[in-house]
ChimeraX commands (.cxc) that place a marker at each C-alpha (Angstrom):
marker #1 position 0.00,0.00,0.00 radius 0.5
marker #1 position 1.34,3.63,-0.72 radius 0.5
marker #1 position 1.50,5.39,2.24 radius 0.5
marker #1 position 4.13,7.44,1.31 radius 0.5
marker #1 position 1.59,8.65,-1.88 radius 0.5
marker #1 position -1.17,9.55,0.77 radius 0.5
marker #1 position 1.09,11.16,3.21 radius 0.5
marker #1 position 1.67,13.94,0.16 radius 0.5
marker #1 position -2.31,14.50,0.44 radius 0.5
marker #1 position -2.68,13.96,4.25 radius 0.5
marker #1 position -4.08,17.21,5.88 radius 0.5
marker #1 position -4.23,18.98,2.78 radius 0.5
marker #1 position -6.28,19.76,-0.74 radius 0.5
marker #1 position -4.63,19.93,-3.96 radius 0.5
marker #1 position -5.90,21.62,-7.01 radius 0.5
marker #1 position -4.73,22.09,-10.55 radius 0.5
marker #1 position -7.94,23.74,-11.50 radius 0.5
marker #1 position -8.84,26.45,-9.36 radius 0.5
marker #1 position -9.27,27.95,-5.31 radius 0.5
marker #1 position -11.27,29.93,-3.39 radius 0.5
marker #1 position -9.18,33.05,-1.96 radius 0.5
marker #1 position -12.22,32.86,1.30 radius 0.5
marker #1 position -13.47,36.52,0.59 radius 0.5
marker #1 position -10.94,37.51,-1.91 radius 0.5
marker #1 position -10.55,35.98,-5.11 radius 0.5
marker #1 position -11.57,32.73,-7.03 radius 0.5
marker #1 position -9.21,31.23,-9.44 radius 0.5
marker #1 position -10.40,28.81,-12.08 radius 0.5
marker #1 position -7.44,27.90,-14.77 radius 0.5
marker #1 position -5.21,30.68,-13.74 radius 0.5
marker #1 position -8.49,32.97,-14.57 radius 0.5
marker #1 position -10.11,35.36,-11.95 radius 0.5
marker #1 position -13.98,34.54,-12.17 radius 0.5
marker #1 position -15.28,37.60,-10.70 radius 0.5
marker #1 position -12.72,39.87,-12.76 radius 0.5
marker #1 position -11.83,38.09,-15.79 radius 0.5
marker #1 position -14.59,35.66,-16.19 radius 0.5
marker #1 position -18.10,37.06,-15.16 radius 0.5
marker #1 position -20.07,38.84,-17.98 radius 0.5
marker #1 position -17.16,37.95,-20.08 radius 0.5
marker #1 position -17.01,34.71,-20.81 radius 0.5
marker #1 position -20.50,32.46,-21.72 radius 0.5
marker #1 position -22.01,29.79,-19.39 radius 0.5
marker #1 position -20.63,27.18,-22.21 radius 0.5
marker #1 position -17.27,28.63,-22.55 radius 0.5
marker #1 position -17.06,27.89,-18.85 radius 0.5
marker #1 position -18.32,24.55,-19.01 radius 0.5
marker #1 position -15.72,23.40,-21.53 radius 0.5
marker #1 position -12.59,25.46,-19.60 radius 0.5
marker #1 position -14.07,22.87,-16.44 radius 0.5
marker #1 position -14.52,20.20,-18.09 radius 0.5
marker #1 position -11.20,20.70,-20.28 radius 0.5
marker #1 position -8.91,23.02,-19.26 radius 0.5
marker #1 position -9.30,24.62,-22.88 radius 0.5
marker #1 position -11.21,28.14,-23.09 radius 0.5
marker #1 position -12.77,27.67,-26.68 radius 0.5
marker #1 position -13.81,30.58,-28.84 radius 0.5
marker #1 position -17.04,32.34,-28.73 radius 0.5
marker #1 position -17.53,30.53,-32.01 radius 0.5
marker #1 position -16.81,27.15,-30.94 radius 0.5
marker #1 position -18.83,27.63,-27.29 radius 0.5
marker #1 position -22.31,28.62,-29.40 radius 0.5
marker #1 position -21.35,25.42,-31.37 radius 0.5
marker #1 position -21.72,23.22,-28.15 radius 0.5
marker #1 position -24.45,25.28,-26.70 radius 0.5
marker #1 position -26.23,24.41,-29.86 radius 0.5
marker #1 position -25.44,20.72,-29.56 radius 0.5
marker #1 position -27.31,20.61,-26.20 radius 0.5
marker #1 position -30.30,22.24,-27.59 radius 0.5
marker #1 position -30.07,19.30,-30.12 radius 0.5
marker #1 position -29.71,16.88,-27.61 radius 0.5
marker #1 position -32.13,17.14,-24.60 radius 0.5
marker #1 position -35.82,17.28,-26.08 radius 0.5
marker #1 position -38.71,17.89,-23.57 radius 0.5
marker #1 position -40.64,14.61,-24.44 radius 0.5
marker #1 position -41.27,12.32,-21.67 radius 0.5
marker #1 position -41.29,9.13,-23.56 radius 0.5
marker #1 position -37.44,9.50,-23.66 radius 0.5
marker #1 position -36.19,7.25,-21.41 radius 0.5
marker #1 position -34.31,9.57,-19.30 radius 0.5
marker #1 position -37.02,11.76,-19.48 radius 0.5
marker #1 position -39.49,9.34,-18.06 radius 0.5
marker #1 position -37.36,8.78,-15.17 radius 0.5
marker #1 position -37.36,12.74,-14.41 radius 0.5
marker #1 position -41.53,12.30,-14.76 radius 0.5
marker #1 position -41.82,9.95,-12.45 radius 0.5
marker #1 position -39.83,11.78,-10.28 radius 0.5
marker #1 position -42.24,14.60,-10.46 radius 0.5
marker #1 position -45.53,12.79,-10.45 radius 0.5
marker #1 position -43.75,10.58,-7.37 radius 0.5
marker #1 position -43.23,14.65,-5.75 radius 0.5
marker #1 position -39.34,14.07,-5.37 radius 0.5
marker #1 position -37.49,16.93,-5.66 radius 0.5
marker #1 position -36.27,18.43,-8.99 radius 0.5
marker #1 position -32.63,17.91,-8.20 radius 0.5
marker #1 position -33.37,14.52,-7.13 radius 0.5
marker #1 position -35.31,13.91,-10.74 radius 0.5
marker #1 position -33.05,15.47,-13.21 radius 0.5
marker #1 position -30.05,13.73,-11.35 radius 0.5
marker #1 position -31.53,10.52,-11.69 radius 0.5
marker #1 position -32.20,11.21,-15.41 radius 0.5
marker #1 position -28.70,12.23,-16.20 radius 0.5
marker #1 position -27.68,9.19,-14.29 radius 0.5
marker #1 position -30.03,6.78,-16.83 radius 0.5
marker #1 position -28.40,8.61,-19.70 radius 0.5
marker #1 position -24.77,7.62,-18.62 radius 0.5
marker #1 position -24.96,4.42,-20.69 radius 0.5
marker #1 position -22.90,2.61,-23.25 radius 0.5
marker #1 position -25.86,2.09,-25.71 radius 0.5
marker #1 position -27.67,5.72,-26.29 radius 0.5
marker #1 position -26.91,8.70,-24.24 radius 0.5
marker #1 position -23.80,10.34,-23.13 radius 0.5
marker #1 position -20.65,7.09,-23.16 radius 0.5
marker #1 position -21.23,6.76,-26.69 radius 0.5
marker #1 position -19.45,9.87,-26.92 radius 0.5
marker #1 position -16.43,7.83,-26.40 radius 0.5
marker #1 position -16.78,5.11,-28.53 radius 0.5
marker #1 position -17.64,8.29,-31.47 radius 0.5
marker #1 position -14.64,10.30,-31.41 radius 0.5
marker #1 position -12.15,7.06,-31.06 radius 0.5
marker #1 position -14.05,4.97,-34.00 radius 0.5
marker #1 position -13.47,8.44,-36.03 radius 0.5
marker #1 position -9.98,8.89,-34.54 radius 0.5
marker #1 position -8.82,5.42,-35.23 radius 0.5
marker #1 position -10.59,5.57,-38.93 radius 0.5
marker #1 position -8.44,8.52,-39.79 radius 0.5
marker #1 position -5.34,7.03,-38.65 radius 0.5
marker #1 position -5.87,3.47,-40.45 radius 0.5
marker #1 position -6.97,5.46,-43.85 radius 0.5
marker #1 position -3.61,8.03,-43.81 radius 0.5
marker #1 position -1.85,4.21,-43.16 radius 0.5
marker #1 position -3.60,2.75,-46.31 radius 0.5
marker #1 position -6.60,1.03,-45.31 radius 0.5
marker #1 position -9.26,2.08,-47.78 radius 0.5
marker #1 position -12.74,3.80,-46.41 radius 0.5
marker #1 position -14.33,0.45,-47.52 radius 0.5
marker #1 position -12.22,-2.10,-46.13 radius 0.5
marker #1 position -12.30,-0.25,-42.95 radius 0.5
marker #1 position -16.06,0.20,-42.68 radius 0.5
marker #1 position -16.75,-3.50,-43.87 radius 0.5
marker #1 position -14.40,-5.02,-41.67 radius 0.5
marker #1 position -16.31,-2.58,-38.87 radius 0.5
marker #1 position -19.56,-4.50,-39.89 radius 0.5
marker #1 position -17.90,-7.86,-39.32 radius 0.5
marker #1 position -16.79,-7.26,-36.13 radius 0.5
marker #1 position -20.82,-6.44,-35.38 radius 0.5
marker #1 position -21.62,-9.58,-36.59 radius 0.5
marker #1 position -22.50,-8.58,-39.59 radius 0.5
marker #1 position -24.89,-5.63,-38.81 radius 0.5
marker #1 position -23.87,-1.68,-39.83 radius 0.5
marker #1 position -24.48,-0.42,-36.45 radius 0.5
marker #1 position -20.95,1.31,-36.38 radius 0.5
marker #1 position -20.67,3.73,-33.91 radius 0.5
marker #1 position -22.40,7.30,-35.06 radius 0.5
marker #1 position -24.42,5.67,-37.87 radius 0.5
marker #1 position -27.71,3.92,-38.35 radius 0.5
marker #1 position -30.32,5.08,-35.75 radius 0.5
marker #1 position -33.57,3.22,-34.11 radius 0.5
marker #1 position -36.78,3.73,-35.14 radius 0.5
marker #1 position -36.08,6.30,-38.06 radius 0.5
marker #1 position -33.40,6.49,-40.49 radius 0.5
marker #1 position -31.41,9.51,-40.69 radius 0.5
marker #1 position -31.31,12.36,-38.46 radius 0.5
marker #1 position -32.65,15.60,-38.74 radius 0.5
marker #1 position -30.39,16.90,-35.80 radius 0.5
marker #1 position -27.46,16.99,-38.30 radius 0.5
marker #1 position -28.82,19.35,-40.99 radius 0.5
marker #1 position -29.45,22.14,-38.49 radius 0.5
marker #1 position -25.73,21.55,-36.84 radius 0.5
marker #1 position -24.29,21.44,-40.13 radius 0.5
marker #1 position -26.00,25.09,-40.67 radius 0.5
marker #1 position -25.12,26.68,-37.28 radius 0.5
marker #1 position -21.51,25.57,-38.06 radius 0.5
marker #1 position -21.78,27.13,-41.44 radius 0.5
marker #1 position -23.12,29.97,-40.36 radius 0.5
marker #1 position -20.56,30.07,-37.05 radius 0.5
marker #1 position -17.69,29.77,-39.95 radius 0.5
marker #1 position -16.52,26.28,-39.41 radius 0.5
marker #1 position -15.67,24.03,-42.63 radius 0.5
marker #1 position -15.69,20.44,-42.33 radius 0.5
marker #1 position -12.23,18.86,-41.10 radius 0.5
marker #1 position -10.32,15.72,-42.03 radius 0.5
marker #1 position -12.33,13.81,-39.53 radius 0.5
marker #1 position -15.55,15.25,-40.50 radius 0.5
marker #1 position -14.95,14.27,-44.44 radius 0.5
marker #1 position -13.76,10.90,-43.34 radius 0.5
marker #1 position -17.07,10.26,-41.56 radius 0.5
marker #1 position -19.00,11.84,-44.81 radius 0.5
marker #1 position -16.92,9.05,-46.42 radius 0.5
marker #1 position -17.99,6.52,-44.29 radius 0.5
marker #1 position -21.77,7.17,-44.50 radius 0.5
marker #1 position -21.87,7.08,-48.28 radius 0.5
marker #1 position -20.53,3.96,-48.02 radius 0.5
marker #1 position -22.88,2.63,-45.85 radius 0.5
marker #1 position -25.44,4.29,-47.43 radius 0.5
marker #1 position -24.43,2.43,-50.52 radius 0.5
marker #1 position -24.08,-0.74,-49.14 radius 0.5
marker #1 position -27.01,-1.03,-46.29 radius 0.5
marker #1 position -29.12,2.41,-46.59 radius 0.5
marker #1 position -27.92,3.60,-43.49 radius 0.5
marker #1 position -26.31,6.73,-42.68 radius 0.5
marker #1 position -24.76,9.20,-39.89 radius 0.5
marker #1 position -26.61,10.21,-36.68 radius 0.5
marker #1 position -26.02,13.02,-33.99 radius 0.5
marker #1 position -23.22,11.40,-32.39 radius 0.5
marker #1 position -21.50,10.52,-35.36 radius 0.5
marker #1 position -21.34,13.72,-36.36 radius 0.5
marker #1 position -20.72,15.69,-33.31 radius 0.5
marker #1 position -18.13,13.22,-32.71 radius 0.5
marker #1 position -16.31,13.70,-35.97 radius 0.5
marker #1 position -16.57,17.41,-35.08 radius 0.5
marker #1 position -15.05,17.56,-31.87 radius 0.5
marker #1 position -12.12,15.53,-32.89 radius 0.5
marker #1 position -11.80,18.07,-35.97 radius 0.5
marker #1 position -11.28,20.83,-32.81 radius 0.5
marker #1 position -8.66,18.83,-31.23 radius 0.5
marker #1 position -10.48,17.01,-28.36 radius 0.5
marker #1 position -10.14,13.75,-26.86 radius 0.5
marker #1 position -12.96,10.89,-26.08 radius 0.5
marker #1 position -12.77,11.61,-22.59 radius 0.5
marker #1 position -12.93,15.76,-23.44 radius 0.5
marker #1 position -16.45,14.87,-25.34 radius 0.5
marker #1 position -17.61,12.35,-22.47 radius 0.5
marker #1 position -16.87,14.79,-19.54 radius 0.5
marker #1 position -18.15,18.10,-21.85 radius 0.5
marker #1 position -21.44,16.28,-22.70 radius 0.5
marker #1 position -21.96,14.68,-19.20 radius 0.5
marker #1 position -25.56,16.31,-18.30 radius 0.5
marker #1 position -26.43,16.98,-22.14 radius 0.5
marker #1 position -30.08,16.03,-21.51 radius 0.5
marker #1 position -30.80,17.34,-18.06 radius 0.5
marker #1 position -32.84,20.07,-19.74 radius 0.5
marker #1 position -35.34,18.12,-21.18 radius 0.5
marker #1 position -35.26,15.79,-17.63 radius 0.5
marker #1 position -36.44,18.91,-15.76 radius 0.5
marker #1 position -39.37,19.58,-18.57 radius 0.5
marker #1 position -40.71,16.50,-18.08 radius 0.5
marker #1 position -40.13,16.59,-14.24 radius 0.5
marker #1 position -42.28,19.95,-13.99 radius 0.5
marker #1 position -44.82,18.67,-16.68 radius 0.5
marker #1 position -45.81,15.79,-14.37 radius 0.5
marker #1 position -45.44,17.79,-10.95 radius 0.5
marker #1 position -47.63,20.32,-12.19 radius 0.5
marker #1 position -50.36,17.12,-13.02 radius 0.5
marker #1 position -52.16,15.37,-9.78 radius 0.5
marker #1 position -49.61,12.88,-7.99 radius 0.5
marker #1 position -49.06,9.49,-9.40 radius 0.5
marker #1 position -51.18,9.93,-12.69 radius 0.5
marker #1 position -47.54,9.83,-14.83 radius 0.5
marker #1 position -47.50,6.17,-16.97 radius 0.5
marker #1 position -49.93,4.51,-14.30 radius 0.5
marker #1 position -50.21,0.69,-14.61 radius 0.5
marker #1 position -52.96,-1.65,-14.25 radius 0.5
marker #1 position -52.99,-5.30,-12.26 radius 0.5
marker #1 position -53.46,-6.78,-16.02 radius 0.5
marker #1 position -50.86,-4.69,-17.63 radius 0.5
marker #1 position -48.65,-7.03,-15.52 radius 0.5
marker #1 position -47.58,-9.80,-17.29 radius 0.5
marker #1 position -46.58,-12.68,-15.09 radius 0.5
marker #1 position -44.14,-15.75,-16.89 radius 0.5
marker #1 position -42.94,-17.80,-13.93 radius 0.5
marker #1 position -44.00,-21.21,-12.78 radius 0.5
marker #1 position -47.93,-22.02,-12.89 radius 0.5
marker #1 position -49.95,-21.15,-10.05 radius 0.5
marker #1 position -49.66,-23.61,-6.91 radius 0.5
marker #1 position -51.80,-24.83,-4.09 radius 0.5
marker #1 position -50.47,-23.43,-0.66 radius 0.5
marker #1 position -49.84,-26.47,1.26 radius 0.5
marker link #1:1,2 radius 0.2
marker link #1:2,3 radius 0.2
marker link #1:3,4 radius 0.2
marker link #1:4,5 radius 0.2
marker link #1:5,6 radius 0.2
marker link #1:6,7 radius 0.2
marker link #1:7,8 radius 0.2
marker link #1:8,9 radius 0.2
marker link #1:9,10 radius 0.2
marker link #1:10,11 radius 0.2
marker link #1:11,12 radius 0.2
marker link #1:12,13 radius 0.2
marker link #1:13,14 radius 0.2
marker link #1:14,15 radius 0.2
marker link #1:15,16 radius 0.2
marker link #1:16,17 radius 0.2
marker link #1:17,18 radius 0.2
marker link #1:18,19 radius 0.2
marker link #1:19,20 radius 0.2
marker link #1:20,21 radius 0.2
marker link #1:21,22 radius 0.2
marker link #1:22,23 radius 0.2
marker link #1:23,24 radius 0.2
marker link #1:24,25 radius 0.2
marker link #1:25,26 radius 0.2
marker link #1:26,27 radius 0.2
marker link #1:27,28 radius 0.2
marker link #1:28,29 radius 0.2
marker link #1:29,30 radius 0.2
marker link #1:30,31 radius 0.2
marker link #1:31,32 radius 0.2
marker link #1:32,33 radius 0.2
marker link #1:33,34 radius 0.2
marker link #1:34,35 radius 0.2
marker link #1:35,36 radius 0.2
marker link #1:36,37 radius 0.2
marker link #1:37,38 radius 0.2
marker link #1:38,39 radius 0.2
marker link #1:39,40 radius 0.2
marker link #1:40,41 radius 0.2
marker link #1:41,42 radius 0.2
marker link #1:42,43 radius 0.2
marker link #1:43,44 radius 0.2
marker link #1:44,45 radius 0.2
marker link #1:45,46 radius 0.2
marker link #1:46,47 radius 0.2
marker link #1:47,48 radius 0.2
marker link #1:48,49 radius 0.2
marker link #1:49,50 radius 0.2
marker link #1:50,51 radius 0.2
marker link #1:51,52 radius 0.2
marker link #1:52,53 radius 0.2
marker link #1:53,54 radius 0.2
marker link #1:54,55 radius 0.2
marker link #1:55,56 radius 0.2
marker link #1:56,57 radius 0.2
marker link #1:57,58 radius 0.2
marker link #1:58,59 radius 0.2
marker link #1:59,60 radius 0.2
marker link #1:60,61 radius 0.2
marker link #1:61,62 radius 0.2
marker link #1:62,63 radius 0.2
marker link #1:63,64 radius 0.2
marker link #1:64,65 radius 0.2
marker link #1:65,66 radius 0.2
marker link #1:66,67 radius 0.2
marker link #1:67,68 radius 0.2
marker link #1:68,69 radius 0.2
marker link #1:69,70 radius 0.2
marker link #1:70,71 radius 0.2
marker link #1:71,72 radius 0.2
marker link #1:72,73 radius 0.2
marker link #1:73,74 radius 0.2
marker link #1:74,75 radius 0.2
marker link #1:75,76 radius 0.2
marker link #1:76,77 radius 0.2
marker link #1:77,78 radius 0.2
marker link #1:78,79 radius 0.2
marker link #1:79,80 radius 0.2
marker link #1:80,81 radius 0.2
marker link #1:81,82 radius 0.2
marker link #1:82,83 radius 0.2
marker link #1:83,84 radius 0.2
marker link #1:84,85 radius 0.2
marker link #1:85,86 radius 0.2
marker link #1:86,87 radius 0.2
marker link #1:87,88 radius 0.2
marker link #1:88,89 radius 0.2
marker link #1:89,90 radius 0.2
marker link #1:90,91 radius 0.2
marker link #1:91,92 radius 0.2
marker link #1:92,93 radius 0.2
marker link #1:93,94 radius 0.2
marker link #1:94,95 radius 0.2
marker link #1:95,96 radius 0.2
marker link #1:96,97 radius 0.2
marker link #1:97,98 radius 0.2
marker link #1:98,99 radius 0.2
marker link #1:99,100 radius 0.2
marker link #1:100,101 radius 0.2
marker link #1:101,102 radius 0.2
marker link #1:102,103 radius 0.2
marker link #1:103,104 radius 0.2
marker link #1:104,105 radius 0.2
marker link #1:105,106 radius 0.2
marker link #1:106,107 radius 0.2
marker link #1:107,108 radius 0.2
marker link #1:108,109 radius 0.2
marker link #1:109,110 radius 0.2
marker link #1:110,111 radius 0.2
marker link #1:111,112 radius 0.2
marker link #1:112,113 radius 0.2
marker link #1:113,114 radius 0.2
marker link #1:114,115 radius 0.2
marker link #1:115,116 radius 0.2
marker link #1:116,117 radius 0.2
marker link #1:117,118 radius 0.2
marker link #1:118,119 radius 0.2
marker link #1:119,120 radius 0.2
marker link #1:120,121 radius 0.2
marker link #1:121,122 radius 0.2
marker link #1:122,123 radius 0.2
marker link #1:123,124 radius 0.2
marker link #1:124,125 radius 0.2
marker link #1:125,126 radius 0.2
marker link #1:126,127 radius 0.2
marker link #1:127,128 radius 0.2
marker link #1:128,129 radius 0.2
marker link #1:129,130 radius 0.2
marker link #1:130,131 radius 0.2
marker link #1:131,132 radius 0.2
marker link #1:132,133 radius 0.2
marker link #1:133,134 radius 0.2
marker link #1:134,135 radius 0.2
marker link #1:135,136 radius 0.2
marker link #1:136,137 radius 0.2
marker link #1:137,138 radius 0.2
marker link #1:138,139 radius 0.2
marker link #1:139,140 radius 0.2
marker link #1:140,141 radius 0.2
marker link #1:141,142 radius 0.2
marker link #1:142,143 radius 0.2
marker link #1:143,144 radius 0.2
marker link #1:144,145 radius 0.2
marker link #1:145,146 radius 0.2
marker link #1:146,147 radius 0.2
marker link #1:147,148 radius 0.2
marker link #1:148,149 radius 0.2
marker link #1:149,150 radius 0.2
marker link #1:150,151 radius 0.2
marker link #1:151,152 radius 0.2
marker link #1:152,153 radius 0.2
marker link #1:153,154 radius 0.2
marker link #1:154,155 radius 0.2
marker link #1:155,156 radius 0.2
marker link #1:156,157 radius 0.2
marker link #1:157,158 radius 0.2
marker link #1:158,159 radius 0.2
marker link #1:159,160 radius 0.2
marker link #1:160,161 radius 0.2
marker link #1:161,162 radius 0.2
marker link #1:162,163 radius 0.2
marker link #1:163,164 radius 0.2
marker link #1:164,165 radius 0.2
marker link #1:165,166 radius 0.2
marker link #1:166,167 radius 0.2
marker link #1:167,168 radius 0.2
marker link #1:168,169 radius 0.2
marker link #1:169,170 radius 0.2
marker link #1:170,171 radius 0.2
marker link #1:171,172 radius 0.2
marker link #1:172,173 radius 0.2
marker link #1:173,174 radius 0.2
marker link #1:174,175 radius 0.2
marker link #1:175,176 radius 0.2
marker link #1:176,177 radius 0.2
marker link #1:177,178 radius 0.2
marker link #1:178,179 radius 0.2
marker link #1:179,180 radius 0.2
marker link #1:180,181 radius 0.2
marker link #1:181,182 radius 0.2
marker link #1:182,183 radius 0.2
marker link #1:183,184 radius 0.2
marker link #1:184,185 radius 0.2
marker link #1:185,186 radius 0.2
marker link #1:186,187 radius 0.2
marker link #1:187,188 radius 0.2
marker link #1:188,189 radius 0.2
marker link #1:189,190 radius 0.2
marker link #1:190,191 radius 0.2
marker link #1:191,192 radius 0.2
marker link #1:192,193 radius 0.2
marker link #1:193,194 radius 0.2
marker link #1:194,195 radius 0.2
marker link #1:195,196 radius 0.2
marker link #1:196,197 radius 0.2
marker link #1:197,198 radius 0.2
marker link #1:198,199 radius 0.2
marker link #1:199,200 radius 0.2
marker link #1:200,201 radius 0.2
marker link #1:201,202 radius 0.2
marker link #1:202,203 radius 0.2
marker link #1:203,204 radius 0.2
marker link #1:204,205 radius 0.2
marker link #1:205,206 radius 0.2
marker link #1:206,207 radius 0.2
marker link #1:207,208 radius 0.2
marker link #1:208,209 radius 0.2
marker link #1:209,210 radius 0.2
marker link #1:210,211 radius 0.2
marker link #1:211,212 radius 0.2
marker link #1:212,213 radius 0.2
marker link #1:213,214 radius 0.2
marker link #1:214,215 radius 0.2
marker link #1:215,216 radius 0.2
marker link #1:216,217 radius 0.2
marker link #1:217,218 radius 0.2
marker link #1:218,219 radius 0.2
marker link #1:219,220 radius 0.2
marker link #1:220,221 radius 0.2
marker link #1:221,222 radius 0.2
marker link #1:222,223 radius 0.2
marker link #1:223,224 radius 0.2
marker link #1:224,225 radius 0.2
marker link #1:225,226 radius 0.2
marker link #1:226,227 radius 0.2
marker link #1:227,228 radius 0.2
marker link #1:228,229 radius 0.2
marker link #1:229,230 radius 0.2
marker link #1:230,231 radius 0.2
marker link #1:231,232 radius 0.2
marker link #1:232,233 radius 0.2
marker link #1:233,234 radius 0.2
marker link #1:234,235 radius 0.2
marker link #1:235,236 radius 0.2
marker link #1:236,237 radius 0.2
marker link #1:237,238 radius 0.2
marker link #1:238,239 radius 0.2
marker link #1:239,240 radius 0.2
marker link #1:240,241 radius 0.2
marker link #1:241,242 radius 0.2
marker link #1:242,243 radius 0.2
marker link #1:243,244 radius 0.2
marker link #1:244,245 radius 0.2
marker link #1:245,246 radius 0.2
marker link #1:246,247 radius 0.2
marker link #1:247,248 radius 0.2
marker link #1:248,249 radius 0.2
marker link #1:249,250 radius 0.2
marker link #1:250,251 radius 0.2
marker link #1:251,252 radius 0.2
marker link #1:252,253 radius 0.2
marker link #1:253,254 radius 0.2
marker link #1:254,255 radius 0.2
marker link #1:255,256 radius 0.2
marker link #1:256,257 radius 0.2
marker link #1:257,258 radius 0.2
marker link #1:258,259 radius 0.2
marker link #1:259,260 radius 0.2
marker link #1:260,261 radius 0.2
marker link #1:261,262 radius 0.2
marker link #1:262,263 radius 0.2
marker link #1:263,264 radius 0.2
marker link #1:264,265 radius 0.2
marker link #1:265,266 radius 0.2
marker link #1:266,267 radius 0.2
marker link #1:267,268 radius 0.2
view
């Protein structure tokens, strides 16, 4: 056990990030918040300094603002979202709900980890195609390794195909004077051919994925960035249903129940 790494901590707080100066000053990233920070810099240029260490541009801070206006829609049929209903129609508090919402959306499938998985499938796509790998040999030998299905990571979406999330980003960035980067044309790349091949084609996190690792940032940077993306639309749906009688959100019936175990049995 390393004692002697705990001793260095023992009685004491370190910080890389930041420090309250207890009625003077507050440092965040060698910036003074109430001097250099407040009415200066946006709420999302802050997020992203926390999150990253990196102060983006004005620019590049609407771009992720926008992203979580994509991302969190008040609809309570949303998983997360339901979770943040019931929280409401159960009259837990609204820190309580959206918490426990942003908590359902940490997962590996849909939500926020997929983030991950996004930038370092683009990452690693760009690397194998500047080695030689062609666009198709990488994206078929993707499909293999998902048995077969073309459910790469940032393409192909449930329900509906395509994503009209994407059209609108690709406008604010247009409009915010971003160009599409070497990651960004590689994924372009990669959707025609699976467009081609299976009718599928890029969603959300495929493209904000591509994007982020066009700015520089790691998987981690767009996991820890994104981390409460859709606690906006949690809280919608948590006052939609607190504002409705108690326990009338998604109510459920005795035969709405549908029981599979072992037959029913005399009590001896």
């Amino acid at each position: 056990m390393n004692h002697q790494l705990w001793d260095q901590y023992h009685g004491r707080v370190k910080s890389k990030k930041g420090a309250w100066r207890i009625g003077k000053q507050v440092i965040s990233h060698g910036y003074d918040v109430m001097q250099d920070m407040v009415g200066k810099f946006s709420f999302m240029q802050v997020v992203v300094l926390n999150a990253t260490g990196r102060l983006p541009t004005p620019a590049l801070a609407q771009w992720f603002e926008a992203c979580h206006v994509c991302l969190s829609w008040p609809d309570p049929r949303i998983w997360c979202n339901r979770i943040g209903a019931l929280g409401g129609s159960a009259r837990v508090s609204t820190v309580a709900a959206t918490c426990a919402g942003v908590m359902a959306a940490d997962s590996r499938v849909y939500g926020i980890k997929p983030m991950i998985e996004g930038v370092q499938m683009i990452q690693r796509a760009v690397q194998e195609i500047q080695q030689g790998t062609s666009v198709e040999d990488f994206v078929m030998r993707q499909v293999e390794q998902k048995g077969g299905r073309p459910h790469l990571m940032g393409y192909a979406r449930p329900i509906v195909k395509g994503d009209e999330r994407i059209d609108v980003m690709r406008k604010t960035e247009q409009a915010l004077g971003f160009s599409p980067g070497l990651h960004m044309q590689t994924a372009l790349h990669i959707e025609r051919v699976l467009h081609e091949r299976y009718d599928e084609s890029m969603n959300i996190n495929g493209h904000i994925s591509a994007f982020v690792a066009d700015q520089g940032f790691s998987p981690e940077d767009a996991y820890r960035i994104f981390s409460v993306q859709v606690f906006s639309g949690v809280t919608a749906c948590y006052v939609d249903a607190a504002d409705r009688e108690a326990g009338t959100f998604a109510p459920l019936q005795v035969t709405d129940v549908k029981y599979q175990g072992k037959a029913r049995r005399a009590v001896p």
